[in-house]
N, CA, C and O atoms as CSV, one atom per row, in Angstrom:
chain,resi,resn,atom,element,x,y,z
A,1,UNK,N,N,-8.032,5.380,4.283
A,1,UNK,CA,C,-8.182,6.802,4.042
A,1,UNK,C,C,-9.612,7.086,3.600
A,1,UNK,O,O,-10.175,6.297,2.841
A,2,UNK,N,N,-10.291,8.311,4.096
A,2,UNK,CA,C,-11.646,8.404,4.292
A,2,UNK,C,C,-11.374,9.363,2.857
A,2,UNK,O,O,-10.666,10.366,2.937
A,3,UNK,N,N,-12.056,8.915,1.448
A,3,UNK,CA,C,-12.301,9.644,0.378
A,3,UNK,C,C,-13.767,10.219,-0.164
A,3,UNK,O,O,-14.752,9.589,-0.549
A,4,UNK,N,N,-13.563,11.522,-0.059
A,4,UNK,CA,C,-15.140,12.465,-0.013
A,4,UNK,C,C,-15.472,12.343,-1.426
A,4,UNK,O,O,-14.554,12.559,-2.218
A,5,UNK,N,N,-16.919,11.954,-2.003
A,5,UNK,CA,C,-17.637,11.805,-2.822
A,5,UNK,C,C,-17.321,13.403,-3.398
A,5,UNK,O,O,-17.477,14.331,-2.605
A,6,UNK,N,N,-16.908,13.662,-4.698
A,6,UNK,CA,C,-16.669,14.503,-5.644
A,6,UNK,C,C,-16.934,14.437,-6.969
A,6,UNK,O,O,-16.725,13.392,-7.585
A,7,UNK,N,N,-17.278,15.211,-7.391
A,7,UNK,CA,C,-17.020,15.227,-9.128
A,7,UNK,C,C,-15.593,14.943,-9.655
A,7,UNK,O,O,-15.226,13.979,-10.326
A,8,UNK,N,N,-14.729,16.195,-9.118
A,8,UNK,CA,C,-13.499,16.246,-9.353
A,8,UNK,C,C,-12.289,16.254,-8.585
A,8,UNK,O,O,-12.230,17.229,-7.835
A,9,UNK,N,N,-11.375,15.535,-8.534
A,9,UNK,CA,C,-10.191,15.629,-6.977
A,9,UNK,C,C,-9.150,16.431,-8.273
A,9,UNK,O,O,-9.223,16.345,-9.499
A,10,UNK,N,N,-8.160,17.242,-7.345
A,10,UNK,CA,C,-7.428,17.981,-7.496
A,10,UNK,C,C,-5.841,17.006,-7.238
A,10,UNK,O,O,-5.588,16.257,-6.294
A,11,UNK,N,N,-4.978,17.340,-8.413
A,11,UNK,CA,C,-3.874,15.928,-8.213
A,11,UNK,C,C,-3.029,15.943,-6.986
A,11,UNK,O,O,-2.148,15.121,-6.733
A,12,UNK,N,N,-3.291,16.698,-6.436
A,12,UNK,CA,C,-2.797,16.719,-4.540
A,12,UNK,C,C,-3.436,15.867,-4.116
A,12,UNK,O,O,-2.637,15.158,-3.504
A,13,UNK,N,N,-4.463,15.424,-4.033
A,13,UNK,CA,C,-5.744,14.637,-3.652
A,13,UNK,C,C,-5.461,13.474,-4.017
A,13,UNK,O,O,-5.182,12.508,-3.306
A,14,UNK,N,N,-5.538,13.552,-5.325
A,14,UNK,CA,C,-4.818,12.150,-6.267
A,14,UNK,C,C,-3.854,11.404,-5.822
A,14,UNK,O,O,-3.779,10.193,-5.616
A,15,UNK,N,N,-3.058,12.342,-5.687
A,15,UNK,CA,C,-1.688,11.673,-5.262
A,15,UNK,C,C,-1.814,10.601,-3.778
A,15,UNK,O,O,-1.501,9.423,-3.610
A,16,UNK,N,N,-2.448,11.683,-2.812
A,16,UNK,CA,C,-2.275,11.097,-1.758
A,16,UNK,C,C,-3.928,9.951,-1.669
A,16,UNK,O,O,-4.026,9.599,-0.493
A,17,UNK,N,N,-4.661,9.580,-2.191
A,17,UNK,CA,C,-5.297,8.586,-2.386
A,17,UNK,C,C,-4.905,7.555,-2.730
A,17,UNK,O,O,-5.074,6.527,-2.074
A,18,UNK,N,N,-4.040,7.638,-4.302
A,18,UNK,CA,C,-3.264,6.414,-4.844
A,18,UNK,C,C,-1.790,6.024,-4.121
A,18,UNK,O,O,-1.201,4.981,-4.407
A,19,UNK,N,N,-1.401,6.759,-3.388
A,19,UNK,CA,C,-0.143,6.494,-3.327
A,19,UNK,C,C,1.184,6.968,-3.828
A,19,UNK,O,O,2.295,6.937,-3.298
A,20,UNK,N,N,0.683,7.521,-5.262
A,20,UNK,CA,C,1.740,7.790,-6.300
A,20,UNK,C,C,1.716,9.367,-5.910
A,20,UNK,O,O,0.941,10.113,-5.313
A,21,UNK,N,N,2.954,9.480,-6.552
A,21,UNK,CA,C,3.728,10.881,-6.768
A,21,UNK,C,C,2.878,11.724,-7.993
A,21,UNK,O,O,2.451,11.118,-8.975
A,22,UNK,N,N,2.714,12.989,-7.838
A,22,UNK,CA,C,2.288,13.693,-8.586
A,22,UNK,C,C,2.871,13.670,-10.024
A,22,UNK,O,O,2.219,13.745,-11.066
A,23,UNK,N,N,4.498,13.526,-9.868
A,23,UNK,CA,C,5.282,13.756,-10.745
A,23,UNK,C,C,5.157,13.085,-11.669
A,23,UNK,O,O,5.077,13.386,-12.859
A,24,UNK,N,N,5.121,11.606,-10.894
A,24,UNK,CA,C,4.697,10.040,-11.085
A,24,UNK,C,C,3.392,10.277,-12.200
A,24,UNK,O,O,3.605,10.009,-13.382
A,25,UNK,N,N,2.260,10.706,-11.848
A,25,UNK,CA,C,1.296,10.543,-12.080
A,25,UNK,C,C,0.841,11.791,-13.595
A,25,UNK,O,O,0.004,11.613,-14.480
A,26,UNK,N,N,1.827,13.054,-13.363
A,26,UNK,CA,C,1.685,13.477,-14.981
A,26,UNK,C,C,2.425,12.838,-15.861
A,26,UNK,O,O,2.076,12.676,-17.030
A,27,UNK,N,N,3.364,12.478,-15.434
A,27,UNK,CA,C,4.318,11.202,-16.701
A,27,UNK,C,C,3.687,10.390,-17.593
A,27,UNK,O,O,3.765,10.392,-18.822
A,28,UNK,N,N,2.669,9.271,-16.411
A,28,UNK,CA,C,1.690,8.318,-16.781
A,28,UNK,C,C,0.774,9.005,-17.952
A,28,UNK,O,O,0.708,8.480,-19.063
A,29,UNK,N,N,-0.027,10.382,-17.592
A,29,UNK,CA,C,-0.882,10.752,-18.299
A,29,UNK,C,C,-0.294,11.210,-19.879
A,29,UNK,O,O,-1.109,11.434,-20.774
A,30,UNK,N,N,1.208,11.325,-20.126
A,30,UNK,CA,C,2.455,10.917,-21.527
A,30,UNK,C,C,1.707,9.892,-22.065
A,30,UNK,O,O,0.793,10.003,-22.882
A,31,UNK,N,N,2.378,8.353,-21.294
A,31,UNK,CA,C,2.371,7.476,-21.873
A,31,UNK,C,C,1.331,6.522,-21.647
A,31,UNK,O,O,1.577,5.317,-21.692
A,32,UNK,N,N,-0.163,7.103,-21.335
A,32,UNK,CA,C,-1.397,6.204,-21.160
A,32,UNK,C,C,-2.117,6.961,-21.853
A,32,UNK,O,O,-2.250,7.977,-21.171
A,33,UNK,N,N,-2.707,7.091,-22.872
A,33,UNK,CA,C,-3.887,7.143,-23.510
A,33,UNK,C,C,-5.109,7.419,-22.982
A,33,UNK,O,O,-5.960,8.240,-23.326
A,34,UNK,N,N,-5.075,6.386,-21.836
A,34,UNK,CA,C,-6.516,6.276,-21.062
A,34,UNK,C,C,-6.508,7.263,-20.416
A,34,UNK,O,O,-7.664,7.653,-20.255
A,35,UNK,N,N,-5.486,8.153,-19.751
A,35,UNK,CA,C,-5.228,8.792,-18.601
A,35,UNK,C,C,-4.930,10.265,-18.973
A,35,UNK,O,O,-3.775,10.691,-18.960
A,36,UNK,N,N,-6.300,11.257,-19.400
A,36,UNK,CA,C,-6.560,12.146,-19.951
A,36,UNK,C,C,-7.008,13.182,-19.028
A,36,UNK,O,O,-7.285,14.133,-19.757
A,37,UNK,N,N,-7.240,13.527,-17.756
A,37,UNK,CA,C,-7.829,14.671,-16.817
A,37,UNK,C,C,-8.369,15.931,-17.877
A,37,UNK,O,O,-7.837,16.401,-18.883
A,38,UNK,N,N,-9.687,16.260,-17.176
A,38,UNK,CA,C,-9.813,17.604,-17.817
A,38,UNK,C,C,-8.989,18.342,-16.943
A,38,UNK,O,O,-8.538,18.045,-15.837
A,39,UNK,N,N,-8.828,19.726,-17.882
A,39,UNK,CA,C,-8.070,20.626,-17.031
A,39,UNK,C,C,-8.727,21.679,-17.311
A,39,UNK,O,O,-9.458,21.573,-18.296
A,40,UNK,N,N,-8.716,23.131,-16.532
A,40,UNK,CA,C,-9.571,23.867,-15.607
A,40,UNK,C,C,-9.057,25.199,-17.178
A,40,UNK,O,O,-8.440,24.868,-18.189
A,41,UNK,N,N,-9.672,26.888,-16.786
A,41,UNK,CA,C,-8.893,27.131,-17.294
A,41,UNK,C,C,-7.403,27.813,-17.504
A,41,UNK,O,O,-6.773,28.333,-18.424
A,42,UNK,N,N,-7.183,27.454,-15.877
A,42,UNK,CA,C,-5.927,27.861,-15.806
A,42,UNK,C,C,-4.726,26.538,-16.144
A,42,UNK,O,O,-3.500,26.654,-16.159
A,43,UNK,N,N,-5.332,25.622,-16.330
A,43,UNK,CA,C,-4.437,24.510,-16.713
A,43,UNK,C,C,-4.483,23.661,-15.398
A,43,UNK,O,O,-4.055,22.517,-15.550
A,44,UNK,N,N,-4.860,23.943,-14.295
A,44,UNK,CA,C,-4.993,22.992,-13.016
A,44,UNK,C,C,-5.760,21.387,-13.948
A,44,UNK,O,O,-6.485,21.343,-14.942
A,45,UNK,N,N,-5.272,20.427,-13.203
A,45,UNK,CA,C,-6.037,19.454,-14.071
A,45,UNK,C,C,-6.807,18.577,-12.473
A,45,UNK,O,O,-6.403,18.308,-11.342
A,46,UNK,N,N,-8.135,18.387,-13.286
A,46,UNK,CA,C,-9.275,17.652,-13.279
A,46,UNK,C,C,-9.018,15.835,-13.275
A,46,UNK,O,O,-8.684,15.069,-14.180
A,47,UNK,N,N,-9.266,15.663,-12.176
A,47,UNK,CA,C,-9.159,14.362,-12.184
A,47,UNK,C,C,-10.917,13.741,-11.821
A,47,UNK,O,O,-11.685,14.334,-11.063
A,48,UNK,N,N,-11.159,12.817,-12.353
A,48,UNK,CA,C,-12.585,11.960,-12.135
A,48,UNK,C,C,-11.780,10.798,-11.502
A,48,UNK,O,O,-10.559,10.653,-11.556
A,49,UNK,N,N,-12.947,9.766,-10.717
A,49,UNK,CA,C,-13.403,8.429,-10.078
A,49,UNK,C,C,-12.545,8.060,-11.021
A,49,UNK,O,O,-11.337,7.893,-10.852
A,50,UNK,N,N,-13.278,7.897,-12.243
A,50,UNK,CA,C,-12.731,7.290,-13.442
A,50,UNK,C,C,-11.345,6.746,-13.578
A,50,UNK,O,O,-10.763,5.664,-13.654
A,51,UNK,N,N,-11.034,8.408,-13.568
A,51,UNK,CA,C,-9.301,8.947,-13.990
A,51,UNK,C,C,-8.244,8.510,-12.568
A,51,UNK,O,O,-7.015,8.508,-12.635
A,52,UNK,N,N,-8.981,8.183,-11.414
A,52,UNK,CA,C,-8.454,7.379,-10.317
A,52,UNK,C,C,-8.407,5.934,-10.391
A,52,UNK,O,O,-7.406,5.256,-10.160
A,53,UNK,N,N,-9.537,5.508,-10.724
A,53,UNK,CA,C,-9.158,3.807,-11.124
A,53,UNK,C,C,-8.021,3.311,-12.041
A,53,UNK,O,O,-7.382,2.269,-11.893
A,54,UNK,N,N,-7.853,4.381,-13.172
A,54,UNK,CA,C,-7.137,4.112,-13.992
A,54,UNK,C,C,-5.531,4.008,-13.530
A,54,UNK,O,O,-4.756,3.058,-13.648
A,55,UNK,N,N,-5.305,5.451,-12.912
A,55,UNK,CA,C,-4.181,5.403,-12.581
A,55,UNK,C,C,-3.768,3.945,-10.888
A,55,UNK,O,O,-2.629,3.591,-10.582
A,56,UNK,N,N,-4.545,3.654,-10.464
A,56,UNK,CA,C,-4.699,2.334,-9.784
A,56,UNK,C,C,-4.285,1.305,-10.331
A,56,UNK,O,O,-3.451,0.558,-9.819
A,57,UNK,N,N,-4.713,1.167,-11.232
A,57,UNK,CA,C,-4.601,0.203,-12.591
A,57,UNK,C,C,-3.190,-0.043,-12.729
A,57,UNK,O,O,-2.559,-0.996,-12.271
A,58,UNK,N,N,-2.684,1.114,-13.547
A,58,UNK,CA,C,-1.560,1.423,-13.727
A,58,UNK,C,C,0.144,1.356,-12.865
A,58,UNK,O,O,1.338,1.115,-13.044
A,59,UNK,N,N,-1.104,1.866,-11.638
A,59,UNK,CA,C,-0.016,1.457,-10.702
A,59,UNK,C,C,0.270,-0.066,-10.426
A,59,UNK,O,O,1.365,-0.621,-10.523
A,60,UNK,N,N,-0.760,-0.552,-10.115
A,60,UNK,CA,C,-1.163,-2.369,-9.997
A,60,UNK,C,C,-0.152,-3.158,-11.209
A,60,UNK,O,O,0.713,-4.010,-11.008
A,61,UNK,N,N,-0.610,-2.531,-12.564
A,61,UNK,CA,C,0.637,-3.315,-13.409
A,61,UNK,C,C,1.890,-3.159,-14.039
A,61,UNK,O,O,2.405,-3.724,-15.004
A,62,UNK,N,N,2.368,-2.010,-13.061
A,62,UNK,CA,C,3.222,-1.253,-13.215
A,62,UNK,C,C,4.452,-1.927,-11.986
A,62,UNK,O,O,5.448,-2.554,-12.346
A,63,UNK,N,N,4.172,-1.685,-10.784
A,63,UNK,CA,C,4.429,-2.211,-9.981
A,63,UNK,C,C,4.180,-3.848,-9.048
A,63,UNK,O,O,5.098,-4.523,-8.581
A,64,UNK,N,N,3.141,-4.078,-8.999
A,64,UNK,CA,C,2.615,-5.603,-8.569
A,64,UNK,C,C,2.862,-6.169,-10.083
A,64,UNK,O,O,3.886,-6.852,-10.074
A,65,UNK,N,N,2.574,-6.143,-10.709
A,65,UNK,CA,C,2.610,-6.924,-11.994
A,65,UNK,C,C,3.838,-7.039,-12.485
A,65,UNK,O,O,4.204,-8.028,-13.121
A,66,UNK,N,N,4.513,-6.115,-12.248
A,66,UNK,CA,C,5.809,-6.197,-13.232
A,66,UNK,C,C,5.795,-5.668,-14.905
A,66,UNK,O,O,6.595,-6.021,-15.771
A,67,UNK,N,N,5.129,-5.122,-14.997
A,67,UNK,CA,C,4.548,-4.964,-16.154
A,67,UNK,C,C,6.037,-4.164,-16.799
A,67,UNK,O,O,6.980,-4.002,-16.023
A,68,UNK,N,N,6.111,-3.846,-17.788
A,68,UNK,CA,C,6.923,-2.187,-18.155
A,68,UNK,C,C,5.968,-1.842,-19.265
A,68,UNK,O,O,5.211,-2.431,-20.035
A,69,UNK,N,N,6.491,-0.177,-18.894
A,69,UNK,CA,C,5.709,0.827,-19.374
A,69,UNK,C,C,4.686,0.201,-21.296
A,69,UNK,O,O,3.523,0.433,-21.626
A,70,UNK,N,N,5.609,-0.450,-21.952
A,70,UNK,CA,C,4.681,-0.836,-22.955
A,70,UNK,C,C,3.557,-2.154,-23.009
A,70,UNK,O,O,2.503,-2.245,-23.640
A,71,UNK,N,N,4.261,-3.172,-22.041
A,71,UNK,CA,C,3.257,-3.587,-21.455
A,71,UNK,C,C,1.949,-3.938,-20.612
A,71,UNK,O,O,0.981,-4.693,-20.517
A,72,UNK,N,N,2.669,-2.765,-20.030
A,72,UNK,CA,C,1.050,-2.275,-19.332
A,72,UNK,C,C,0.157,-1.212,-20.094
A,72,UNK,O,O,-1.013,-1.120,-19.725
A,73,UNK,N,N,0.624,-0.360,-21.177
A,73,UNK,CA,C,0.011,-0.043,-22.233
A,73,UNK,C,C,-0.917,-0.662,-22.883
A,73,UNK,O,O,-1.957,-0.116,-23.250
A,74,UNK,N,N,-0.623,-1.856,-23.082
A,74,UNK,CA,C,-1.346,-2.955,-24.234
A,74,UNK,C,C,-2.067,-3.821,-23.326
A,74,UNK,O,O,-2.759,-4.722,-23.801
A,75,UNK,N,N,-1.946,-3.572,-21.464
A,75,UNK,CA,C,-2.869,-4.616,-21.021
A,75,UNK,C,C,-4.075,-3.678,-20.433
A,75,UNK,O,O,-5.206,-4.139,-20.281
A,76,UNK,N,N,-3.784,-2.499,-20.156
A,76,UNK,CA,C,-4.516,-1.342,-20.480
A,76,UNK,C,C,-5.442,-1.692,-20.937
A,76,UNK,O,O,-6.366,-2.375,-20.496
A,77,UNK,N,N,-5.201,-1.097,-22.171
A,77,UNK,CA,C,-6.147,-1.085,-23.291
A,77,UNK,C,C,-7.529,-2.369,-23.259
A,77,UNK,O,O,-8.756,-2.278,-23.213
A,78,UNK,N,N,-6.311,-3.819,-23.325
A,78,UNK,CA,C,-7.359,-4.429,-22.754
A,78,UNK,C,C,-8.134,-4.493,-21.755
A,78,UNK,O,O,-9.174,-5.127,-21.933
A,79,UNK,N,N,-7.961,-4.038,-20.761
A,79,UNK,CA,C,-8.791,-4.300,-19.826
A,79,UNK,C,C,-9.843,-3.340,-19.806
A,79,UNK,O,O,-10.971,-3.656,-19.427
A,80,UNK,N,N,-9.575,-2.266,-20.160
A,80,UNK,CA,C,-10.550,-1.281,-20.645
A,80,UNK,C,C,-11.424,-1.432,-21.837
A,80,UNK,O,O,-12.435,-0.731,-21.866
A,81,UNK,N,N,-11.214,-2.143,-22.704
A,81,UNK,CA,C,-11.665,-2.134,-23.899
A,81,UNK,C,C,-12.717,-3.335,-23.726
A,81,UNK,O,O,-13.695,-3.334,-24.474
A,82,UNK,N,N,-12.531,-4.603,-22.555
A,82,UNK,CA,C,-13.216,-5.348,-22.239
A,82,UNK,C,C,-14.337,-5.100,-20.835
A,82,UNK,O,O,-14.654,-5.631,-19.771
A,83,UNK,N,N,-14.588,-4.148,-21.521
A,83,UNK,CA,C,-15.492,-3.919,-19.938
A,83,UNK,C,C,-16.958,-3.890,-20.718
A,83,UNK,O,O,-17.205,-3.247,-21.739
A,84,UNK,N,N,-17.798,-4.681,-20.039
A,84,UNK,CA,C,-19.158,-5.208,-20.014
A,84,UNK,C,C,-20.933,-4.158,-20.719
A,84,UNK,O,O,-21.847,-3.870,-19.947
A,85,UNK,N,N,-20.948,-3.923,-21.741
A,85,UNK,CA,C,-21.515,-2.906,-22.243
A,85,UNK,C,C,-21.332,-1.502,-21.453
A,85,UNK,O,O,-22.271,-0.883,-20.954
A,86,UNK,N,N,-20.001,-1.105,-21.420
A,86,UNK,CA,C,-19.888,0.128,-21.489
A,86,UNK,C,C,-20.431,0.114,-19.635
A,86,UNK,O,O,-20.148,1.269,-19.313
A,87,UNK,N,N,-20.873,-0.395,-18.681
A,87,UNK,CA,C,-20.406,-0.378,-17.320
A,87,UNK,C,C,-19.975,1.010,-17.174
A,87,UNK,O,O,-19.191,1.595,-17.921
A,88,UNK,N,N,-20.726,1.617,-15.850
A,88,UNK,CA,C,-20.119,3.202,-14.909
A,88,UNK,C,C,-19.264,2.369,-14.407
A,88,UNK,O,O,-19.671,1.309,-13.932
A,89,UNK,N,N,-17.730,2.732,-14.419
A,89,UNK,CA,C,-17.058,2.209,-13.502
A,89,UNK,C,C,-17.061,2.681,-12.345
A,89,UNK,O,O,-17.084,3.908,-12.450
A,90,UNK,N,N,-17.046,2.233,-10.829
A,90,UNK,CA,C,-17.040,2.877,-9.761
A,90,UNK,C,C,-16.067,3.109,-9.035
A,90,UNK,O,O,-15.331,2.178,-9.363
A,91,UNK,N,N,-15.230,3.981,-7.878
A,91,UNK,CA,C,-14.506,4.068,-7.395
A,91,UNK,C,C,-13.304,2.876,-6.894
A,91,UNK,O,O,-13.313,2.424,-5.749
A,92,UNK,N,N,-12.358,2.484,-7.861
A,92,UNK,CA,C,-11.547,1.357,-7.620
A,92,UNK,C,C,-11.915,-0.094,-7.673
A,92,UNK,O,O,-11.646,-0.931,-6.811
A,93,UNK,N,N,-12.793,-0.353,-9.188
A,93,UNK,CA,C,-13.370,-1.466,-8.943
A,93,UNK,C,C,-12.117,-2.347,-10.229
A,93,UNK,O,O,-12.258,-3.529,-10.542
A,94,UNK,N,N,-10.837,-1.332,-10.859
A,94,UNK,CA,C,-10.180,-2.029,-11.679
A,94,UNK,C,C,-9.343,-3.367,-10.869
A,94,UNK,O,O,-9.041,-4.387,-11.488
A,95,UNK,N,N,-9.020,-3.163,-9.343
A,95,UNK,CA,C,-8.549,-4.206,-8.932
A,95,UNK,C,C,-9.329,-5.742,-9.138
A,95,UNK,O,O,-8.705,-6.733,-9.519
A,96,UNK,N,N,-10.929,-5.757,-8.788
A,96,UNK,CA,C,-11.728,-6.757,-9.318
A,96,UNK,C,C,-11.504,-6.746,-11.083
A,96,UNK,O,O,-10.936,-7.805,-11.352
A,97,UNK,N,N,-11.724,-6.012,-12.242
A,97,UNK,CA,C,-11.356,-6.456,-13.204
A,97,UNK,C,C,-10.362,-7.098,-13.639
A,97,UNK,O,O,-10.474,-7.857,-14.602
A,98,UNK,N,N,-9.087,-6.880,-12.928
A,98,UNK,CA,C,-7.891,-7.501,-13.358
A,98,UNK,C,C,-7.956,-8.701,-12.657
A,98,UNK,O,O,-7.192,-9.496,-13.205
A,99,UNK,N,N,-8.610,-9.289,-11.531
A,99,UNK,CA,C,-8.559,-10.705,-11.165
A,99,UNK,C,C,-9.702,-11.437,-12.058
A,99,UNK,O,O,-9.564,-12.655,-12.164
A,100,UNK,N,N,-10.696,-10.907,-12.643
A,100,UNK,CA,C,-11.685,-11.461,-13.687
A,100,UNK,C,C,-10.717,-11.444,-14.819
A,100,UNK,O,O,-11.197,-12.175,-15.685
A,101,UNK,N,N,-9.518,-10.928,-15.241
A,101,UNK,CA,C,-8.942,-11.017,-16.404
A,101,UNK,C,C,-8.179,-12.390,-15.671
A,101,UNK,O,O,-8.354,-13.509,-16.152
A,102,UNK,N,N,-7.588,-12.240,-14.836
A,102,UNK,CA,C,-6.512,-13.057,-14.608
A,102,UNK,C,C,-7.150,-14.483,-14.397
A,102,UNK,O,O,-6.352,-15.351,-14.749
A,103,UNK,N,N,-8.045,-14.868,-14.046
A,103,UNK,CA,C,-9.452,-16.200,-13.553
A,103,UNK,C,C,-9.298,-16.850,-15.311
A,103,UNK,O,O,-8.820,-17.901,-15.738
A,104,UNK,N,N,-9.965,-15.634,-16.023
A,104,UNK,CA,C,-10.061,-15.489,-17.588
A,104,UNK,C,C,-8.825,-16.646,-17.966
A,104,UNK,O,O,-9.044,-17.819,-18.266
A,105,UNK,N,N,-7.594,-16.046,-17.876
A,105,UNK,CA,C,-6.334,-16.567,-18.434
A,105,UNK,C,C,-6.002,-18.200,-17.917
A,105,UNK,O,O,-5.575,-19.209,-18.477
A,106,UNK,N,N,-6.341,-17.935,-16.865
A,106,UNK,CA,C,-6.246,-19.461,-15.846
A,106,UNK,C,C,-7.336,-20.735,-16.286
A,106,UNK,O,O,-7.166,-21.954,-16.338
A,107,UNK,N,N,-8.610,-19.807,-16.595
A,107,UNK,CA,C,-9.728,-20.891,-17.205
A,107,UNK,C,C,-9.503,-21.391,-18.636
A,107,UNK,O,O,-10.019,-22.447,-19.002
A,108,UNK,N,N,-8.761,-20.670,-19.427
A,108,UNK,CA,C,-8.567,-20.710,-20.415
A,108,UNK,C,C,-7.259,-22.077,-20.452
A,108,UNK,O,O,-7.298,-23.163,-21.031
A,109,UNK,N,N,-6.244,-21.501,-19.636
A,109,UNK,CA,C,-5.123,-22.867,-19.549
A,109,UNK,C,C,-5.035,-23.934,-18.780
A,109,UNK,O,O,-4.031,-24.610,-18.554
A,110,UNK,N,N,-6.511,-24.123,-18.235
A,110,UNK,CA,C,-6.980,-25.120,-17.576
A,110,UNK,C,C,-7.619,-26.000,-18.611
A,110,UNK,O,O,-7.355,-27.189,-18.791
A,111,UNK,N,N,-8.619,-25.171,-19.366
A,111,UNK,CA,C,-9.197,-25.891,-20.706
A,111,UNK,C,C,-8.406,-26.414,-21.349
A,111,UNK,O,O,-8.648,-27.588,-21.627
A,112,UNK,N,N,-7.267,-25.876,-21.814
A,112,UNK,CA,C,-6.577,-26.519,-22.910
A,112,UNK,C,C,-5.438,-27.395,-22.390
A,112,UNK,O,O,-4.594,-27.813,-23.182
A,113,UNK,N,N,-5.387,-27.666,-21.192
A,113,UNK,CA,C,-4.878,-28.818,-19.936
A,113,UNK,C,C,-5.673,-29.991,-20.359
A,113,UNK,O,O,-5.373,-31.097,-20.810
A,114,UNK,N,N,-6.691,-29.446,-20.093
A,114,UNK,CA,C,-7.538,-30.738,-20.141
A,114,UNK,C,C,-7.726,-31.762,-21.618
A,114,UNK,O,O,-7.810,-32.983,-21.752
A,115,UNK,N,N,-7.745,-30.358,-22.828
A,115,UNK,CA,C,-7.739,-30.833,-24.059
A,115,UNK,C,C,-6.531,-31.785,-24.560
A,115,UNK,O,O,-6.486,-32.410,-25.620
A,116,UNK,N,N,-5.408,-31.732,-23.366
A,116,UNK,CA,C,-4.319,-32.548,-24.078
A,116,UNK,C,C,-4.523,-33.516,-23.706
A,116,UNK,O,O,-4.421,-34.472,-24.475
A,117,UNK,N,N,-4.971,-33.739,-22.119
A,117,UNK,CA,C,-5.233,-35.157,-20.898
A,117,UNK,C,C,-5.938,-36.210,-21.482
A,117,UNK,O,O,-5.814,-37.433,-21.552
A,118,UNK,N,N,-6.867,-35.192,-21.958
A,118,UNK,CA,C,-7.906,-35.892,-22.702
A,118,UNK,C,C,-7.479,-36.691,-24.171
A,118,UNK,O,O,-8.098,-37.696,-24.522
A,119,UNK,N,N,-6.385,-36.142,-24.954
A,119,UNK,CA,C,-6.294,-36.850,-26.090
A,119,UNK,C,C,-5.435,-38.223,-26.004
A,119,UNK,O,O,-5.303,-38.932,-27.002
């Protein structure tokens, strides 16, 4: 799908970029923190690049992950909270962060593989 360089997509737009349901997608903005749209002043809401990766995200560990709703809350957070001095994020680059998290987890229980082999 060919997506036009914007400031702001409109959650019709949203929807049909990510995949997800509109309905889907004000729920999320309940129970995600991260997932804040400005809104206009008629109440239309404002979605950013940003506010698209996120809900990507969301969807990714929501669905592919298996996550539930409080766990993907708290992996959220991390993955956001670990991003590289504050980094522009760019249009859908959370799918690469979550395999740098996931590499992360794997290098980590590879190390401590080794720390037992080794004793």
């Amino acid at each position: 799908m060919d997506i036009k360089e914007k400031k702001y997509y409109p959650i019709r737009e949203v929807s049909q970029i990510t995949g997800v349901r509109e309905s889907v997608i004000r729920f999320w903005e309940q129970q995600f923190d991260e997932l804040k749209p400005l809104k206009n002043r008629v109440g239309q809401r404002k979605y950013t690049k940003e506010d698209i990766d996120i809900i990507l995200l969301i969807k990714k560990l929501l669905y592919e992950e298996e996550y539930k709703i409080s766990g993907a809350q708290k992996k959220l957070k991390e993955l956001l909270s670990s991003d590289d001095g504050g980094e522009q994020m760019q249009l859908f680059p959370m799918e690469e962060k979550l395999k740098l998290s996931k590499l992360k987890e794997i290098k980590k229980d590879i190390e401590e593989l080794l720390f037992v082999l080794q004793a």
